[in-house]
GUNUVO-282652 format. One line per field, with one value per residue (C-alpha): y, x, z. Coordinates in nm, 2 decimals. Each point is the difference from the previous one (the first is absolute). Layout:
% GUNUVO-282652
north = c(Y,...)
east = c(X,...)
up = c(Z,...)
END
This chain:
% GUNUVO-282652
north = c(9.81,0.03,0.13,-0.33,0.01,-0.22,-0.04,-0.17,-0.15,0.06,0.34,0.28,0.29,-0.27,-0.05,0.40,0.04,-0.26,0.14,0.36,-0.17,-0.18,0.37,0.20,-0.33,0.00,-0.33,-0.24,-0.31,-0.15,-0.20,-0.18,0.11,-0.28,-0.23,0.18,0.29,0.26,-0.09,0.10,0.20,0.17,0.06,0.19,0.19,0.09,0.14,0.19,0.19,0.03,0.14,0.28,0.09,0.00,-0.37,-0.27,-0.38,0.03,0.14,-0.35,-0.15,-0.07,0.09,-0.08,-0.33,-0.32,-0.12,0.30,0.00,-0.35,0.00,0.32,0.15,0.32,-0.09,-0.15,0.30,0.25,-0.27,0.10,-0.28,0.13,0.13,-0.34,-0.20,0.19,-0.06,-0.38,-0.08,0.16,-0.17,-0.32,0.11,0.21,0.05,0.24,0.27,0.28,-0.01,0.03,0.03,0.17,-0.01,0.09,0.08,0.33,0.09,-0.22,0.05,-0.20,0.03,0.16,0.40,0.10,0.35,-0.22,-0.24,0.25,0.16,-0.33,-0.17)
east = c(10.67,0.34,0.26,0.10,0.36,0.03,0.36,0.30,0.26,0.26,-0.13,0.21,-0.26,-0.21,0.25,0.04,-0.39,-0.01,0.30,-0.21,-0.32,0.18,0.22,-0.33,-0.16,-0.27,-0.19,-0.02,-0.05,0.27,-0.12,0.23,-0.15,0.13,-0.14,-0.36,-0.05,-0.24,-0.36,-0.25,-0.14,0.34,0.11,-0.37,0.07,0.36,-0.12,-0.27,0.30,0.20,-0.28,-0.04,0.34,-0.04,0.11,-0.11,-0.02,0.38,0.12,-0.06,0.27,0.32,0.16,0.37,-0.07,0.07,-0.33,-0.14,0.28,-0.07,-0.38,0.03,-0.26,0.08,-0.10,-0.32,-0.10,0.08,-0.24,-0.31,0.08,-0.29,0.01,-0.20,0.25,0.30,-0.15,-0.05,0.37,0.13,-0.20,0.17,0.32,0.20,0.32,-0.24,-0.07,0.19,0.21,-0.07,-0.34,-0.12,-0.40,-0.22,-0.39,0.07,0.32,0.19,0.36,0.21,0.40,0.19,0.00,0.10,-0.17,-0.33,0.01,0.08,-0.32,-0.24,0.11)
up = c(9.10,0.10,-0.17,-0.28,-0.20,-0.29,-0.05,-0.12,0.25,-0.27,-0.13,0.13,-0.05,0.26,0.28,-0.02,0.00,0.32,0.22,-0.06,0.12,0.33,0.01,0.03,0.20,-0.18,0.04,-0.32,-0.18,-0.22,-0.27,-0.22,-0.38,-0.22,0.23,0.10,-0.24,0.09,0.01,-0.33,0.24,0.18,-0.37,-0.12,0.33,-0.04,-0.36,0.12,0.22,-0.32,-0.18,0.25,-0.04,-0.37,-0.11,-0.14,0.00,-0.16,0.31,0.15,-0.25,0.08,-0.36,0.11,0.09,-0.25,0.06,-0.16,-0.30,-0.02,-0.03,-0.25,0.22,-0.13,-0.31,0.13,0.17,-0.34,-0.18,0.25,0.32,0.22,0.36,0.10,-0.19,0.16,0.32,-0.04,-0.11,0.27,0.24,-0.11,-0.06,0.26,-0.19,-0.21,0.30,0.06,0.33,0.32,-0.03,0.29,0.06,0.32,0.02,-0.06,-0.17,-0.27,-0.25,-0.21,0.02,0.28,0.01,0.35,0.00,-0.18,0.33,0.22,-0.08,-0.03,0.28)
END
């Protein structure tokens, strides 16, 4: 699988995450994530990498985003929203994840950290 970027064209952290991709030329996909969020699967395999690293299903969240505010997903998730239920609503609604959302077969991050790419990809 090659390297996929779920992004933003509008999100800063994004266009920063991209120019260090095309920078380093490091071959990837850019997918638009309103439009075609990550996959059930991508997004159970982006949390297994977060759970490695000692996260969890929340790390997936965008929690600065109005969608989030909105929904009161922080509420849902401090009154028991399951990891299967997390996973499921952000299939279907990109504005939920946590940008860019990088993901290859073998390494995988949410948000830009330049020293956190630098060593995945």
């Amino acid at each position: 699988m090659a390297l996929k970027v779920y992004g933003y064209k509008s999100c800063s952290t994004c266009v920063k995450a991209l120019k260090f991709l095309e920078q380093k030329k490091i071959k990837h996909e850019s997918l638009p994530i309103v439009d075609q969020p990550p996959t059930v699967a991508e997004l159970k395999k982006m949390l297994g990498f977060l759970k490695a690293e000692g996260g969890s299903f929340k790390n997936l969240f965008n929690t600065s985003g109005v969608v989030y505010r909105e929904m009161g997903i922080a509420t849902q998730i401090s009154e028991g929203m399951t990891e299967a239920e997390a996973i499921t609503l952000l299939s279907k609604n990109g504005k939920l994840i946590k940008r860019p959302f990088a993901l290859s077969s073998d390494s995988g991050t949410v948000g830009f950290k330049e020293e956190v790419w630098k060593k995945l990809f």
